[in-house]
C-alpha positions as CSV (number, residue, x, y, z in Angstrom):
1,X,61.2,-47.9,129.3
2,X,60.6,-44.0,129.5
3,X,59.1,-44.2,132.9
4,X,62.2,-46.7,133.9
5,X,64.6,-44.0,132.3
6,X,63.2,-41.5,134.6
7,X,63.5,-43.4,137.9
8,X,66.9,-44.3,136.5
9,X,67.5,-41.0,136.0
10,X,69.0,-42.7,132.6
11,X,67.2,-39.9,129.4
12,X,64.4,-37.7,129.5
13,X,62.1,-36.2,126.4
14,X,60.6,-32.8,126.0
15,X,58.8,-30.8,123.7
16,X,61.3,-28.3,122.0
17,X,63.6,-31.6,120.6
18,X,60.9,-33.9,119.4
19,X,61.9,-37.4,118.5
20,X,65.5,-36.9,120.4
21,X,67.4,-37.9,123.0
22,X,68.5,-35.8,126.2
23,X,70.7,-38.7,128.1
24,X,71.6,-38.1,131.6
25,X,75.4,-39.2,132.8
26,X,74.0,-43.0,133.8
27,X,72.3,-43.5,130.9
28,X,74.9,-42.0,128.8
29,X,77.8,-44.3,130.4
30,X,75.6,-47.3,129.5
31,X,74.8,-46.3,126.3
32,X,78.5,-45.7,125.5
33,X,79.3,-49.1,126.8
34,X,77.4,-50.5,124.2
35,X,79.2,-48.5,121.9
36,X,82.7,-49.9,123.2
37,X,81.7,-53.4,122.9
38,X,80.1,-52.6,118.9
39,X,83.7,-51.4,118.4
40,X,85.2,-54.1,119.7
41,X,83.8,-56.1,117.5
42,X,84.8,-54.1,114.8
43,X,88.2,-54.8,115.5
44,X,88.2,-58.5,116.0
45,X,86.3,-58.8,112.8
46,X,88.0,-56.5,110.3
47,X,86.3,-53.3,109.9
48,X,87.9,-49.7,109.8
49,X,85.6,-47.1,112.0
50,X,85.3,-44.0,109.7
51,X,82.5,-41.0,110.0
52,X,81.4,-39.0,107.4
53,X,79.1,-35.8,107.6
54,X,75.8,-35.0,108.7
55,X,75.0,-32.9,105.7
56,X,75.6,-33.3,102.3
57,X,74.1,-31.7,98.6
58,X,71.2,-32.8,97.7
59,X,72.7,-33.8,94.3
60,X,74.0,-36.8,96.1
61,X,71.3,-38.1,97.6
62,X,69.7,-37.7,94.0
63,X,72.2,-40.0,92.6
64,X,72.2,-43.0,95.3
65,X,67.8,-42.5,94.8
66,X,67.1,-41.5,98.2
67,X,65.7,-37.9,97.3
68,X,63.7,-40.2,94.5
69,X,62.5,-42.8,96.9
70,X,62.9,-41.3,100.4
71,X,62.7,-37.3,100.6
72,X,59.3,-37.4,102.4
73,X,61.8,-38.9,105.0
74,X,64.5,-36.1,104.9
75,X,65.1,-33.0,107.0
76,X,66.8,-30.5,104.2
77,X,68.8,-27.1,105.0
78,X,69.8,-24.1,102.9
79,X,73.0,-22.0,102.7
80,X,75.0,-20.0,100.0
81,X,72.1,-21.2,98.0
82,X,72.4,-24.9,97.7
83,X,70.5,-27.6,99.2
84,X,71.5,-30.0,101.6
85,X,70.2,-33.0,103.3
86,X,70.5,-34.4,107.2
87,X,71.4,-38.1,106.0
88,X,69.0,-40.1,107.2
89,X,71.1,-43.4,106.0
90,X,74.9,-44.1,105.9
91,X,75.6,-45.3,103.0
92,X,76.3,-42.9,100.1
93,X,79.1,-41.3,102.7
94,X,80.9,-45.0,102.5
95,X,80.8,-45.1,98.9
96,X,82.2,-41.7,99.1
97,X,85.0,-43.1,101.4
98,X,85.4,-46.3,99.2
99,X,85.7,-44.2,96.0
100,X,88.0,-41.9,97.0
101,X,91.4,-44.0,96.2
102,X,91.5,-46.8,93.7
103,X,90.8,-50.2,94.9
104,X,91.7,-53.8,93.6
105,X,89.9,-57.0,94.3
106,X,92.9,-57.8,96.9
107,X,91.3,-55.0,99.0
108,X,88.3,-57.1,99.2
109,X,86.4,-57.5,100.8
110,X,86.7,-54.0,102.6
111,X,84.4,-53.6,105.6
112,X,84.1,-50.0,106.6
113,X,81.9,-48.8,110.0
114,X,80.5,-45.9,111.2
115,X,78.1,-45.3,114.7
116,X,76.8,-42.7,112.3
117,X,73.9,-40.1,113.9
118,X,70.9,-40.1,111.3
119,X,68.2,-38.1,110.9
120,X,64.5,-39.1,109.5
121,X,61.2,-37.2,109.7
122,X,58.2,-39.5,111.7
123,X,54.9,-38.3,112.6
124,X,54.7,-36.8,115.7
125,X,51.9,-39.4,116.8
126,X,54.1,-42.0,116.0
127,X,57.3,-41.3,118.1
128,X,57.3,-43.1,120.8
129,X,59.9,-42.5,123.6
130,X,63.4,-44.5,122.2
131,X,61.8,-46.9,120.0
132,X,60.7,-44.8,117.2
133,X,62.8,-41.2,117.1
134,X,63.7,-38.5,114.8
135,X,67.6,-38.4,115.9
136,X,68.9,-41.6,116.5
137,X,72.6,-43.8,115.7
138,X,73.5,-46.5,114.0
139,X,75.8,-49.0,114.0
140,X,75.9,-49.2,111.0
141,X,78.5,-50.7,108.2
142,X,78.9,-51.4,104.4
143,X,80.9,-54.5,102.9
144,X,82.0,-54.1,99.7
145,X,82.9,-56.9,98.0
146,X,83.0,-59.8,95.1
147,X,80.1,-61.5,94.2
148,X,82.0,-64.9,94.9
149,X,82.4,-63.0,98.7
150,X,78.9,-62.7,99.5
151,X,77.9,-65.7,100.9
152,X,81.0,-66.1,103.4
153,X,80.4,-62.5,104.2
154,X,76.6,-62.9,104.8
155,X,77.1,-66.4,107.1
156,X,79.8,-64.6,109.1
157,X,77.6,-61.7,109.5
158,X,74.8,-64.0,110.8
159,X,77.5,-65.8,113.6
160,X,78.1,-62.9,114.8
161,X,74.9,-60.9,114.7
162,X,73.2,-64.0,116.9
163,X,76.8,-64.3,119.2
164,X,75.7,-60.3,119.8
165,X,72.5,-61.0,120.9
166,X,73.0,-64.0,123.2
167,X,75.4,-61.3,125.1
168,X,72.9,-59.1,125.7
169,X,70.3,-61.9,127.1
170,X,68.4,-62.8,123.7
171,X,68.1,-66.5,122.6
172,X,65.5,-66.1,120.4
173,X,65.4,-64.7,117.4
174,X,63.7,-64.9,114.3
175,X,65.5,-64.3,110.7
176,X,62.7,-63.0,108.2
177,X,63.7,-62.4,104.3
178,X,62.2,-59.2,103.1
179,X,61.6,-59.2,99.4
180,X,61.2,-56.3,96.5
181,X,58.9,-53.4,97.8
182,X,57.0,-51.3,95.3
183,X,58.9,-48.7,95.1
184,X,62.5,-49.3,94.5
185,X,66.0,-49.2,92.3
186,X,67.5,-51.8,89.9
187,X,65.9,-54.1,87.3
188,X,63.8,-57.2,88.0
189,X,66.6,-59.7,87.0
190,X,69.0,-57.6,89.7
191,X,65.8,-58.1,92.6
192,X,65.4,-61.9,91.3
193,X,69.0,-62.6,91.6
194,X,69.9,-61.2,95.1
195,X,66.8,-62.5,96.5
196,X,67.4,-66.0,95.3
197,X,71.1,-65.6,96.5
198,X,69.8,-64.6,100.1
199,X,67.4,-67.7,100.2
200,X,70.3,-69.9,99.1
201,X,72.3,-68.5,102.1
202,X,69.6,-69.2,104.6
203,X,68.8,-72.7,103.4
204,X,72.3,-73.7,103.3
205,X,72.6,-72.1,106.9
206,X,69.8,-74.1,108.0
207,X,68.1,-71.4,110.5
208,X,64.8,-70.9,110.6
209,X,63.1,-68.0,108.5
210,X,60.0,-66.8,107.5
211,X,59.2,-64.5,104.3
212,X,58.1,-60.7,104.7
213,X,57.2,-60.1,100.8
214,X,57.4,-56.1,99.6
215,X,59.5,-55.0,103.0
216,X,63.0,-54.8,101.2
217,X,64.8,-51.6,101.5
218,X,64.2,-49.7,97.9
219,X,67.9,-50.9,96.9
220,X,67.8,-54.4,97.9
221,X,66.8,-57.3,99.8
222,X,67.3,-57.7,103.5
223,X,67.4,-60.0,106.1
224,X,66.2,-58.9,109.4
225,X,66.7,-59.7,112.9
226,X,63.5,-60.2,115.1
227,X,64.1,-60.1,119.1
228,X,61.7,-61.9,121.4
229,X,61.8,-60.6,124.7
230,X,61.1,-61.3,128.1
231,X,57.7,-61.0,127.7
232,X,57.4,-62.3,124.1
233,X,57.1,-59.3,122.4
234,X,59.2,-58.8,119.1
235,X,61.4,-56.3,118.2
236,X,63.3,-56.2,114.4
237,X,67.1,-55.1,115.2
238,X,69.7,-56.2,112.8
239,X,69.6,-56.3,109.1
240,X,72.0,-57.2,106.5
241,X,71.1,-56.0,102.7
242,X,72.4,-56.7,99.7
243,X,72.6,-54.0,96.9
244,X,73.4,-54.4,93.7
245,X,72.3,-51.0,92.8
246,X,73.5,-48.3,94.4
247,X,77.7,-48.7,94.0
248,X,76.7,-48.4,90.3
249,X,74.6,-45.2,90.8
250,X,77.5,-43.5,92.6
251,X,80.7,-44.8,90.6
252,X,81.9,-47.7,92.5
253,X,84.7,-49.5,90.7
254,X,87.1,-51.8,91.9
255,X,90.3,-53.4,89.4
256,X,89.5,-57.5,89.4
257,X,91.9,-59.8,88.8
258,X,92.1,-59.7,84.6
259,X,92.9,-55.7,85.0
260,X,89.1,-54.7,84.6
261,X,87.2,-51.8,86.3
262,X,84.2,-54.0,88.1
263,X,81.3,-52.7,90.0
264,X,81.6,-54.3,93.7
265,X,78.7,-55.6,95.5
266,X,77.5,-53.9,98.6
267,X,76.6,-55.4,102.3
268,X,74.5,-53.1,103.9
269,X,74.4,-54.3,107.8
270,X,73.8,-53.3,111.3
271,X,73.2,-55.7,114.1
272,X,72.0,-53.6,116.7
273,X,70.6,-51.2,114.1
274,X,69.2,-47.8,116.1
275,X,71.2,-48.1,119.3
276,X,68.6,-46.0,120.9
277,X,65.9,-48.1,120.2
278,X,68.2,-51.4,121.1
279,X,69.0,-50.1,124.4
280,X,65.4,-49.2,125.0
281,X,64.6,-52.7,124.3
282,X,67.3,-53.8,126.5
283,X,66.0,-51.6,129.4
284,X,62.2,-53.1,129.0
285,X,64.0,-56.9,128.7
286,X,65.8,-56.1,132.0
287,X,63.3,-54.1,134.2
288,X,65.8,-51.4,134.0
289,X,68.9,-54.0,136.0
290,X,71.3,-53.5,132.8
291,X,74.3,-56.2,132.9
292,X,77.1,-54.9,135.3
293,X,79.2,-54.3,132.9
294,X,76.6,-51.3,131.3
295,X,75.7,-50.0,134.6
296,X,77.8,-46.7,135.4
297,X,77.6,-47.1,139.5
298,X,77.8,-51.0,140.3
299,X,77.9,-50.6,144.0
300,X,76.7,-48.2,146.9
301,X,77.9,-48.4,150.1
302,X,76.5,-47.0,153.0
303,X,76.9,-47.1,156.7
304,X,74.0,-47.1,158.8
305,X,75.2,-43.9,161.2
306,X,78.1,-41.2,161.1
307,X,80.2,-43.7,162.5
308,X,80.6,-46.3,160.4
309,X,81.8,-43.7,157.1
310,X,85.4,-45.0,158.1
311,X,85.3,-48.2,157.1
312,X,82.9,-47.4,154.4
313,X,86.1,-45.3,152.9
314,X,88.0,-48.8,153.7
315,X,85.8,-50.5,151.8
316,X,85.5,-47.8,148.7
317,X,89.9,-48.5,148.3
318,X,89.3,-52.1,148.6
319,X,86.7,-51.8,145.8
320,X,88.3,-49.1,143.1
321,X,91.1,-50.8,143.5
322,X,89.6,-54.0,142.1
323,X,87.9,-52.3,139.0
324,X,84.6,-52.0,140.6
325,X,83.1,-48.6,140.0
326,X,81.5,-47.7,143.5
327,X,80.5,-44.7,145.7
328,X,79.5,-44.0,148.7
329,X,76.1,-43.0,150.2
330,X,77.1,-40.5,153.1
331,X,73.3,-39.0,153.4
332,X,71.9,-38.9,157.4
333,X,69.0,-40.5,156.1
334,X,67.6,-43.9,157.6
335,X,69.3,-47.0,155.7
336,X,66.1,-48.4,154.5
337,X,65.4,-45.0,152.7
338,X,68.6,-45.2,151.1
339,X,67.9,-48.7,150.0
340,X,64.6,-48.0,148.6
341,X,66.2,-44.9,146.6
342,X,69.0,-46.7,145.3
343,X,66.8,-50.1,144.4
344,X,64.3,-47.3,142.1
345,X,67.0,-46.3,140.6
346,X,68.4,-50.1,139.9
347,X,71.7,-49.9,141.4
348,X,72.7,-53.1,141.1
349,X,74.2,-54.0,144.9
350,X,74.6,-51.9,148.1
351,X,76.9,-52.5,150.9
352,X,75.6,-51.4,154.1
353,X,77.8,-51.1,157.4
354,X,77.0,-51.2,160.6
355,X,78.8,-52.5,163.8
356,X,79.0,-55.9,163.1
357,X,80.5,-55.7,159.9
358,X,82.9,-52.7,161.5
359,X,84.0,-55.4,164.1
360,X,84.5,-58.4,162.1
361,X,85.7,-56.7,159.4
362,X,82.9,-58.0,156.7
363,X,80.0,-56.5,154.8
364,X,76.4,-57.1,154.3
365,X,75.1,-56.9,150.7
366,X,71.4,-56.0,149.3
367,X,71.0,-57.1,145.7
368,X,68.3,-54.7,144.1
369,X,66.7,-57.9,142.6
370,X,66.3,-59.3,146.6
371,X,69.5,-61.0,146.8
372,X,71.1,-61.1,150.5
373,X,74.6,-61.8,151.4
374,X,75.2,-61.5,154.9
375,X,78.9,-61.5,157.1
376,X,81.0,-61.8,153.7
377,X,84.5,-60.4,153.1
378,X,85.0,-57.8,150.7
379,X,87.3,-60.0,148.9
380,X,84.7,-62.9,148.3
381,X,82.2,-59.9,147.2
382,X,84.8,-58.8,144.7
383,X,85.1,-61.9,143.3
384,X,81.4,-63.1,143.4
385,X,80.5,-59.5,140.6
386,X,83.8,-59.6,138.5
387,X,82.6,-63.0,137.1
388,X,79.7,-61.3,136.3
């Protein structure tokens, strides 16, 4: 993917940001894309999109047991002597959110969501290019809710975790239970519980799932999401995690139905998890030829000489005015440069012009995956990639 970035011209590393992105416009336009669809989501499925900020006190981070279970992991600053930490996770700044006004159990369950940028110390020897970074964003969100919720909040989560997936071009994938790791939060009975509740789930779902004993998160069980890709190689995404634990460590309270104060249960969950690393796999599943719909340019046309640049404006209108996003090529350079050019850089279709297509008023089209269409109409061209 980092040598496909840089023919792309998608991202590029270097030395003085170590672990972080520099993305270029394309690869920023397709990364945002994915964002838009996330949000989407979001929307059709009941979450509110908050943020919350990059540094907080250490004192916090203390309470939820990250600094206890996790501080090896942190980037900390100073100033006007306190100490704060570069989150690395989410989730104390939602509790934060959810604590901040009273809540009953008819605001549950109450799904909040956050592409929140997170920081985490790795190795240097073991970044590699967008699969494994210092800087990276999540798409991330907390449920809080009932225990009697969990189960219809878990199976709705796995819908639409797997409907995400098949989107973006993966059919397989493989749901793993990770259990209790060494070290962690909460008491034996709370780790026995929710891991027997998340077993239930899966058995009643009837999906296929394997056990990965001691790779919970420190507050909870999880259930990951394993991709396969095109060339079988697997790569965990999505996870959903339960946690019993840390709404009690920082005050979480919601009024149930007899007027009580009661401690809601916690959904930690991301389906795409690091978008970085998702879109890197999505680049190395594709060869680089993102879906349309990702891809900033769509279409290039070019005319073979000077001459033809009219109609290639003729055909730009005809084009922008149908939602395709398309440029044109007006270099003096021989056509079957251009197309070599624009094929390295996986622009997905180019137009080319020349006098037959000036005279009968049609276009010739190069797929960069080999695909020829020769002596079509605009029109039928339009309406051949909008399906797409």
């Amino acid at each position: 993917h980092k040598r496909i970035g840089e023919q792309a011209d998608l991202f590029h590393f270097q030395s003085e940001a170590p672990g972080m992105v520099f993305w270029h416009p394309k690869g920023w336009y397709a990364y945002q894309a994915m964002i838009r669809y996330v949000r989407d989501y979001y929307v059709d499925n009941g979450y509110q999109e908050i943020n919350t900020p990059m540094l907080i006190d250490c004192t916090l981070w203390e309470k939820s047991g990250h600094w206890d279970k996790f501080q090896e992991n942190m980037f900390g600053v100073e100033s006007d002597k306190r100490h704060y930490a570069i989150k690395p996770m989410n989730c104390p700044g939602h509790i934060q959110v959810f604590n901040d006004n009273l809540k009953s159990y008819r605001d549950l369950p109450y799904r909040l969501a956050e592409f929140g940028t997170c920081h985490r110390y790795e190795p240097s020897g073991t970044l590699q290019g967008l699969m494994r970074l210092r800087a990276f964003v999540q798409d991330d969100g907390h449920i809080f809710c009932s225990e009697d919720q969990i189960e219809s909040e878990v199976m709705a989560f796995i819908d639409h975790a797997l409907a995400v997936y098949k989107h973006f071009g993966f059919d397989d994938v493989m749901i793993r239970l990770s259990t209790r790791p060494e070290k962690r939060v909460g008491t034996d009975a709370i780790w026995d519980h929710s891991e027997a509740v998340l077993e239930k789930i899966l058995n009643d779902s009837k999906l296929d799932w394997e056990l990965a004993e001691g790779e919970g998160a420190f507050y909870g069980p999880k259930l990951e999401f394993n991709l396969k890709d095109s060339l079988s190689r697997i790569w965990q995404c999505g996870t959903v995690q339960l946690d019993f634990s840390m709404p009690e460590r920082l005050g979480a309270s919601y009024i149930n139905q007899a007027g009580e104060k009661t401690i809601p249960v916690m959904l930690h969950r991301a389906i795409l998890g690091s978008l970085e690393r998702f879109f890197g796999i999505v680049v190395e599943n594709t060869g680089g030829w993102l879906p349309l719909w990702m891809v900033e340019t769509q279409v290039v046309v070019s005319g073979i000489t000077d001459k033809h640049l009219p109609y290639c404006d003729t055909i730009l209108e005809l084009l922008k005015a149908a939602g395709v996003r398309a440029r044109i090529d007006a270099r003096s350079e021989k056509i079957g440069y251009k197309i070599r050019e624009h094929t390295l850089a996986r622009v997905p279709y180019l137009i080319i012009i020349g006098d037959q297509e000036v005279e009968n008023k049609t276009i010739s089209v190069r797929g960069g995956k080999g695909e020829k269409y020769d002596g079509i109409s605009c029109e039928e061209f339009i309406s051949m990639i909008l399906g797409k």
